[in-house]
BAFI-3210 file (N, C-alpha, C; in Angstrom, 3 decimals, decimal comma, padded with zeros to 6 digits):
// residues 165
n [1|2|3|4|5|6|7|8|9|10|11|12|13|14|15|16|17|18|19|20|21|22|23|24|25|26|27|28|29|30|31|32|33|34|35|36|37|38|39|40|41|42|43|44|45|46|47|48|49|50|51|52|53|54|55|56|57|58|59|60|61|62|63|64|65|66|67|68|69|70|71|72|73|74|75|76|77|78|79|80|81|82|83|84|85|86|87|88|89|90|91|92|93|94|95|96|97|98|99|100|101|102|103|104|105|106|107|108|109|110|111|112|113|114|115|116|117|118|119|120|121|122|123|124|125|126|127|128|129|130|131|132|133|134|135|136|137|138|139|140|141|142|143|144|145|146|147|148|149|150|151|152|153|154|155|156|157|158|159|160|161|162|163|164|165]
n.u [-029,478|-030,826|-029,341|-029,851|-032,373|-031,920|-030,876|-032,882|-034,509|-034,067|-032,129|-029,470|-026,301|-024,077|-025,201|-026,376|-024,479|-023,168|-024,951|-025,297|-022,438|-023,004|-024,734|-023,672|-022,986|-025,511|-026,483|-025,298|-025,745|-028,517|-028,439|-026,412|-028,362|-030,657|-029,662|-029,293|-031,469|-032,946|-031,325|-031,745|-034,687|-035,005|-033,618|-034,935|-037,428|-039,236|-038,841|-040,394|-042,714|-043,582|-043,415|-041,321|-038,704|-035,745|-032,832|-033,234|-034,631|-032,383|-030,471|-031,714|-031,775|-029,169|-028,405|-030,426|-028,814|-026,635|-024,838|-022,892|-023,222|-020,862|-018,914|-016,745|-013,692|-012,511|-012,886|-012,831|-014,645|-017,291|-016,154|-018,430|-021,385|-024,803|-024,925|-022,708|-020,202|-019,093|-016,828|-017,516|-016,694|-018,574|-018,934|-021,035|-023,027|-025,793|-025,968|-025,087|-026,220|-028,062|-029,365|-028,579|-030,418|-032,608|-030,076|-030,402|-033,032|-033,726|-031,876|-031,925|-029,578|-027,060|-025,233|-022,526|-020,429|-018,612|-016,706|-014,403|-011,746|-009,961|-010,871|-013,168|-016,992|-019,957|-022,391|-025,583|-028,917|-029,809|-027,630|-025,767|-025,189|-021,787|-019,358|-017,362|-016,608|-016,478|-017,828|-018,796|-020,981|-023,203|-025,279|-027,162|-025,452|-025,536|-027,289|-025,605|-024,361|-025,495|-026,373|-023,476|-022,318|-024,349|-023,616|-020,693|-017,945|-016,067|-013,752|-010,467|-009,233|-010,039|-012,491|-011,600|-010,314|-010,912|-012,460|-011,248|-011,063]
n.v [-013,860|-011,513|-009,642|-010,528|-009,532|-006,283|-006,048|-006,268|-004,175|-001,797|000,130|002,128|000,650|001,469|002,489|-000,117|-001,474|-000,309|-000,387|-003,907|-004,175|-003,452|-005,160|-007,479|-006,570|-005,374|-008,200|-009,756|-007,741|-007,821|-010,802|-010,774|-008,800|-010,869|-013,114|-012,155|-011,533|-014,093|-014,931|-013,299|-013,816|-016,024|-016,338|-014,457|-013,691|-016,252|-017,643|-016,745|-016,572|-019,505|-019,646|-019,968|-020,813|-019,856|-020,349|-021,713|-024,086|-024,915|-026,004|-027,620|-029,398|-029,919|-031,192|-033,582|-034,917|-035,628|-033,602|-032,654|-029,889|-028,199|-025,744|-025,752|-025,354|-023,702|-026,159|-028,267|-031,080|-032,976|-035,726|-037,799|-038,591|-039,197|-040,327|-042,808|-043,716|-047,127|-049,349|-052,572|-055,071|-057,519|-060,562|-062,908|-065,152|-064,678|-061,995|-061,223|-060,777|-059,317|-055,911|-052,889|-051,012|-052,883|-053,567|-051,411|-050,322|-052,656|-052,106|-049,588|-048,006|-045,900|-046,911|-045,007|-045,371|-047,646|-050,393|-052,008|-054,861|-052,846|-050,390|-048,086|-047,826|-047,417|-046,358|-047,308|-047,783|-049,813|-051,772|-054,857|-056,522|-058,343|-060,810|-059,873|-057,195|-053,840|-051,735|-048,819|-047,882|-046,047|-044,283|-044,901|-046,079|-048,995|-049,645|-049,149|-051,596|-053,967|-054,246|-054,406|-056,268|-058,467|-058,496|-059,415|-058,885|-056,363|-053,996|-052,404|-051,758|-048,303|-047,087|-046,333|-042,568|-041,127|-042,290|-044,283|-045,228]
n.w [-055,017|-054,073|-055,182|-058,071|-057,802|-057,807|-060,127|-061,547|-061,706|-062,717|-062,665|-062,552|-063,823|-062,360|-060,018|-059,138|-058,633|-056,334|-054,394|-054,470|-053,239|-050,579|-049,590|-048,379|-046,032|-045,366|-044,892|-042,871|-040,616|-040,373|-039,870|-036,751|-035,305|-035,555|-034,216|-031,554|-030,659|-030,876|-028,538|-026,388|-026,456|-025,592|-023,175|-021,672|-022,122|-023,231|-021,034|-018,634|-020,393|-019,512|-017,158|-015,784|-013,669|-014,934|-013,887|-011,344|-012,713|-014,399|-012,009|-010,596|-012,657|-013,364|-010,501|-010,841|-012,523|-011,648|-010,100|-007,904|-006,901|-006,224|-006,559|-009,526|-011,377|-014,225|-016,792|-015,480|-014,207|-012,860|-011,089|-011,108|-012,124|-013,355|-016,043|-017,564|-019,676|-020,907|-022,582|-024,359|-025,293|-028,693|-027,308|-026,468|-027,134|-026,943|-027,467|-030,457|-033,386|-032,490|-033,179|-033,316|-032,659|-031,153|-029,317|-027,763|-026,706|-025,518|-022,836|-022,428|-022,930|-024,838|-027,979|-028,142|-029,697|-032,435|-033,122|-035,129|-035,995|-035,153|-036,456|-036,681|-036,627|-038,797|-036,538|-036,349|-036,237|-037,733|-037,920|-036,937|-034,347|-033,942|-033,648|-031,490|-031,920|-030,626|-028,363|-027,509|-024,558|-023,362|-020,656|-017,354|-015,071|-014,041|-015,887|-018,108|-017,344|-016,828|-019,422|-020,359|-019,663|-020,729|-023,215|-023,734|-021,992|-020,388|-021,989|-022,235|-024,284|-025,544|-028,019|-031,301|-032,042|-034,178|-037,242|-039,597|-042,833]
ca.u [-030,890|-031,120|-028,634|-030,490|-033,279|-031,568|-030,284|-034,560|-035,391|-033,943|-031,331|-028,038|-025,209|-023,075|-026,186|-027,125|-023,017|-023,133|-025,937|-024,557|-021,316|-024,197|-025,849|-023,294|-023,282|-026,621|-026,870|-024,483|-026,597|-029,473|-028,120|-026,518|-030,164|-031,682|-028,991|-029,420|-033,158|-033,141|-030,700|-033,080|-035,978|-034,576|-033,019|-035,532|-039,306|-039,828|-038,961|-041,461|-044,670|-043,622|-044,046|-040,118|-037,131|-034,316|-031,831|-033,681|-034,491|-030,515|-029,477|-032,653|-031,207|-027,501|-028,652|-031,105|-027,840|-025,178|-023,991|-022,819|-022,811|-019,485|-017,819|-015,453|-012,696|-012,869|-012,168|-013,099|-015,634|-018,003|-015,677|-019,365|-022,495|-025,313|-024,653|-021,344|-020,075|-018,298|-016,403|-017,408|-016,482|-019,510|-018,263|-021,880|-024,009|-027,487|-025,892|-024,664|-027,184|-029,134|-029,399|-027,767|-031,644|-032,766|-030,011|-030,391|-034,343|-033,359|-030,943|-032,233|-028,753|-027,351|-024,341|-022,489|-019,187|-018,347|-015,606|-013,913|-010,585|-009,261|-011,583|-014,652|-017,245|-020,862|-023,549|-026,855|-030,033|-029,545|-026,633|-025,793|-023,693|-021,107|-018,315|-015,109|-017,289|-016,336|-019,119|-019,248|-022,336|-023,658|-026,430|-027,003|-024,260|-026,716|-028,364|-024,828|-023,289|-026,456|-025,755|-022,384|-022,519|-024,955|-023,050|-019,872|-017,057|-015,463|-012,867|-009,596|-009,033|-011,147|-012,800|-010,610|-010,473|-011,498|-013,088|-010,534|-011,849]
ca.v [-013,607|-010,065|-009,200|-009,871|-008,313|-005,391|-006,095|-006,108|-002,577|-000,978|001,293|002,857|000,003|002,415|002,277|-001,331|-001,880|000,622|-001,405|-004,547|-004,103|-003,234|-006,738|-008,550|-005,369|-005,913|-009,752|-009,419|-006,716|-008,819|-012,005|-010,056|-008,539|-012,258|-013,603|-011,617|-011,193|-015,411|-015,185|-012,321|-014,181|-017,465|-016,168|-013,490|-013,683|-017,415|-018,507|-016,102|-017,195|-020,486|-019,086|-021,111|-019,553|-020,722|-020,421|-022,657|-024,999|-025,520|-026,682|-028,827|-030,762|-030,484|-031,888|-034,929|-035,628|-036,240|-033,036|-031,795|-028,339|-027,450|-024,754|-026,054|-023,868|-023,896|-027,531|-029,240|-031,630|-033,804|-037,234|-039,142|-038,210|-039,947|-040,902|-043,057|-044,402|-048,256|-049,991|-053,605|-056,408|-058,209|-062,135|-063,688|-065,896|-064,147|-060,533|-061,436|-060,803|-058,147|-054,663|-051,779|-050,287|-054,079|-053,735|-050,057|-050,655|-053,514|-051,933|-048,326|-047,253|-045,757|-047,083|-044,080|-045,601|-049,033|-050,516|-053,696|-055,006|-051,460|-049,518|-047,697|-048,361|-046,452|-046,718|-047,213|-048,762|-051,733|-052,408|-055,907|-056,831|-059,615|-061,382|-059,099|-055,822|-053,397|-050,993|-047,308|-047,889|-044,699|-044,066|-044,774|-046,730|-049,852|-049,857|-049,773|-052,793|-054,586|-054,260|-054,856|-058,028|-059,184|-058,330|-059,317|-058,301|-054,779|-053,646|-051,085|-050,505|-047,424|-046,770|-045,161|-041,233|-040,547|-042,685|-044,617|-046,131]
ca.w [-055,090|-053,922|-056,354|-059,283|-057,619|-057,568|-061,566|-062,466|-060,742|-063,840|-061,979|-063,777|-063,780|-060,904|-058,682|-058,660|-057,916|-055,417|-053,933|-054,542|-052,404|-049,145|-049,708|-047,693|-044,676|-044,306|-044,205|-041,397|-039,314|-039,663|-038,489|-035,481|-034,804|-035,500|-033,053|-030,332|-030,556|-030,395|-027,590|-025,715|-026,254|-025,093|-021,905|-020,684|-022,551|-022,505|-019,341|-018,248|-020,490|-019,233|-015,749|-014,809|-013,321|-015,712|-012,885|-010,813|-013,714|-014,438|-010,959|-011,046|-013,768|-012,363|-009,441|-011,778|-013,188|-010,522|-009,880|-006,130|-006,526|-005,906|-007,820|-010,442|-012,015|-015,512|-017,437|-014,694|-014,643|-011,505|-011,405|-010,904|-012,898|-013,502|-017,428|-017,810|-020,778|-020,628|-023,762|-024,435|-026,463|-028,235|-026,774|-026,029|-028,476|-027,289|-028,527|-031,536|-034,168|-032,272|-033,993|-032,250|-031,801|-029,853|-027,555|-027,327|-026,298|-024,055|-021,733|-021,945|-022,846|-026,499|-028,608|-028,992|-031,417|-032,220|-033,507|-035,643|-036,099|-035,129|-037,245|-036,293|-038,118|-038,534|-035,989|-037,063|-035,716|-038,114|-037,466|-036,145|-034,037|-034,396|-032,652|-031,972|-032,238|-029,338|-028,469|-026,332|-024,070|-022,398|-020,223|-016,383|-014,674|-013,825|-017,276|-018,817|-016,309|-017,389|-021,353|-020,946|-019,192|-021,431|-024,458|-023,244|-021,055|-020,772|-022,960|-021,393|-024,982|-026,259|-029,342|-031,736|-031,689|-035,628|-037,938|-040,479|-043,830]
c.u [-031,158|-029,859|-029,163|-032,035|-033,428|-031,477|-032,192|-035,309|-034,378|-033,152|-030,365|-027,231|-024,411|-023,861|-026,005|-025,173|-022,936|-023,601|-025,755|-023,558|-022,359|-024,886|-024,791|-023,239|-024,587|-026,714|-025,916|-025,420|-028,035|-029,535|-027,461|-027,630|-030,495|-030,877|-029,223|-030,315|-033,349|-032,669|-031,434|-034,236|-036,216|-034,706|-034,278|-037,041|-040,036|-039,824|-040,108|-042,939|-044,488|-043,650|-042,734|-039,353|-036,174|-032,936|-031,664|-033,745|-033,013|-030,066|-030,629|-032,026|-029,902|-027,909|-029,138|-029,889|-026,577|-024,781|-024,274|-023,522|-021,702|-019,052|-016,782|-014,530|-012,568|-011,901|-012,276|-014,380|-016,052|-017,265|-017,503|-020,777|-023,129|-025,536|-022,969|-021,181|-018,228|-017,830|-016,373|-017,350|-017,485|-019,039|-019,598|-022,724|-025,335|-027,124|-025,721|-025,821|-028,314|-028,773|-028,925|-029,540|-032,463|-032,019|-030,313|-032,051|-034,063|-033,434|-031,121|-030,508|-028,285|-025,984|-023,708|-021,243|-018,959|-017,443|-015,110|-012,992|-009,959|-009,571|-012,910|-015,570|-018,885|-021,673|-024,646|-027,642|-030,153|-028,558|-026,278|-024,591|-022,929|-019,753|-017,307|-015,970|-017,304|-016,950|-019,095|-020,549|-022,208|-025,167|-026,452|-025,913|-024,692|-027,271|-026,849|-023,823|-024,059|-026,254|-024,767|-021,752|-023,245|-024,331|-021,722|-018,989|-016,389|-014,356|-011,796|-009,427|-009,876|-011,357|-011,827|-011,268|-010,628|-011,917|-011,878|-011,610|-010,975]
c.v [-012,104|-009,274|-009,225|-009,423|-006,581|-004,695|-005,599|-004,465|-001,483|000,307|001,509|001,135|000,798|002,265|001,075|-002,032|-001,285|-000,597|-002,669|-004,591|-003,772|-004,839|-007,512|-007,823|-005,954|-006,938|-009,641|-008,705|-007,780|-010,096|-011,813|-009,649|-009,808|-013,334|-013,179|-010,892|-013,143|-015,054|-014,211|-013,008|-015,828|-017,256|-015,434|-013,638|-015,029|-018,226|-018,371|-016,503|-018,535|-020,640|-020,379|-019,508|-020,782|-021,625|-021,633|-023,953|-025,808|-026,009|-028,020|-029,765|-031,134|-031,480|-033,439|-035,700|-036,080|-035,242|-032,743|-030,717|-027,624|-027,148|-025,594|-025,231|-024,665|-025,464|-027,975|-029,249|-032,526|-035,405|-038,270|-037,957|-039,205|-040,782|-041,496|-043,824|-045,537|-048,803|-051,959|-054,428|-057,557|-060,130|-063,119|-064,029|-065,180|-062,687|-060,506|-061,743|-059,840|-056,950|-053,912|-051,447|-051,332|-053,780|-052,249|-049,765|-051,528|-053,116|-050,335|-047,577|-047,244|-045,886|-045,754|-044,548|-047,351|-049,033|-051,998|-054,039|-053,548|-050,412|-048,942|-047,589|-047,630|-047,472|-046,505|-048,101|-049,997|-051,975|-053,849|-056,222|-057,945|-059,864|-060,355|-057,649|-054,788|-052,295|-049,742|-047,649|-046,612|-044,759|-044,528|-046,094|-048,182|-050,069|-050,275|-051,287|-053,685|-055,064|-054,870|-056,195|-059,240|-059,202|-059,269|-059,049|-056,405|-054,947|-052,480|-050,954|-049,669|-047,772|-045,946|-044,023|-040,773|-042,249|-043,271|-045,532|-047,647]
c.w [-054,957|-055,265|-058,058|-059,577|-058,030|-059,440|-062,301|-062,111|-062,136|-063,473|-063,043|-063,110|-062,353|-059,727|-058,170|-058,266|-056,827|-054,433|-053,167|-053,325|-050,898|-049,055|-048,617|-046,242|-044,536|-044,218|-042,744|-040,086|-039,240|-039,335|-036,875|-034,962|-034,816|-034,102|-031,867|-029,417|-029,931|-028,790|-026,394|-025,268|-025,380|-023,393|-020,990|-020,980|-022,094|-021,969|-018,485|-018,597|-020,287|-017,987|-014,911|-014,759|-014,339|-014,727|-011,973|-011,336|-013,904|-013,203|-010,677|-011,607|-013,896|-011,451|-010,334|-012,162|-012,885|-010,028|-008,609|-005,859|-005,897|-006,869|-007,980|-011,008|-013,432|-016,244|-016,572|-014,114|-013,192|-011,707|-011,789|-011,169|-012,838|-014,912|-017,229|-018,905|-020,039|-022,182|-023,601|-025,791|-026,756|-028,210|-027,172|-027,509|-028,728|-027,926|-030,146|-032,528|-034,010|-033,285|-032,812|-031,653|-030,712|-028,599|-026,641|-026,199|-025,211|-022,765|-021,368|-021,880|-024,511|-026,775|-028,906|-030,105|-031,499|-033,598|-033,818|-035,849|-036,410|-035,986|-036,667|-037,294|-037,766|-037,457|-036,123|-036,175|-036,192|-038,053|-036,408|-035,907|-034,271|-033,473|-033,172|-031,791|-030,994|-029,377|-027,158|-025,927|-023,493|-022,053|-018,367|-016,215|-014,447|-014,756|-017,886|-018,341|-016,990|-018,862|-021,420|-020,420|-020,138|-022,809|-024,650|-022,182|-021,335|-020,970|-022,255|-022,697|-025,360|-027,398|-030,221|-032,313|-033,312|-036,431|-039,079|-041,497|-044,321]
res [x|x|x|x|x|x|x|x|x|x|x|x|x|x|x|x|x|x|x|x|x|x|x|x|x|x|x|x|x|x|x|x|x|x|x|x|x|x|x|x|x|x|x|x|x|x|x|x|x|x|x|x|x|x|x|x|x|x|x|x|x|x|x|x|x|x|x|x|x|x|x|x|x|x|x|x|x|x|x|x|x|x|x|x|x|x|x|x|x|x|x|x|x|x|x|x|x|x|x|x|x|x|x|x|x|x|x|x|x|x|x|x|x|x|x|x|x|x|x|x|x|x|x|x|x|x|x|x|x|x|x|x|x|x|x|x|x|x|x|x|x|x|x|x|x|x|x|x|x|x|x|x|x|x|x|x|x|x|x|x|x|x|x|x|x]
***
């Protein structure tokens, strides 16, 4: 686009190459400037016209979410949070036929993978479930016990780790 901007401004051929070869320098400088103007404005401006401390804010919502507050050393993670994800198998007659978004509404917790004779298979809101169908619940620990009782029993094998067709 800027290139055959450059081609309509009626310059010499040597110029508008000249030129040319600068078009990808500056896209660069101004996504560095646009990056680090976001990241500026994020961190320091509007926390402020939102009249929060950020700082404060973040352990707020550590805290909301299980965490201690004890320093971790890097890659390591709070054993016990308040989101846990369980793997169940759908067994029961009343699941069978729901939509992933029914039981998802239900139980207040969200399908994240599910899986069929050793395949994973998409998750979608219509999606229905069916006998044999083993399902990632996530969401509070009590919401997902709930689901996965009602669905079925829990599953020790996982979901599998990519997607096969």
């Amino acid at each position: 686009m800027a290139g055959e901007a450059l081609q309509r401004l009626g310059l010499g051929a040597d110029k508008v190459k000249a030129l040319e070869a600068n078009i990808g320098v500056t896209y660069a400088i101004t996504c560095l400037f646009g990056m680090l103007t976001d990241i500026f404005f994020a961190s320091r401006v509007a926390p402020r016209l939102l009249g929060i401390n950020l700082k404060d804010e973040a352990h707020k919502l550590e805290s909301a979410l299980g965490s201690t507050g004890t320093k971790l050393a890097a890659g390591q993670f709070e054993a016990y949070g308040a989101l846990r994800a369980r793997v169940y198998e759908v067994i029961t007659g009343e699941a069978i036929g729901l939509t992933v978004s029914d039981l998802e509404a239900r139980f207040e917790v969200k399908v994240e993978q599910a899986a069929h004779l050793e395949k994973r298979i998409d998750v979608t809101p219509d999606l229905t479930l069916q006998s044999g169908y083993r399902l990632a619940l996530l969401g509070e620990l009590g919401q997902v016990y709930q689901a996965g009782n009602f669905i079925g029993q829990e599953n020790t094998r996982t979901i599998l780790s990519r997607k096969t067709s």
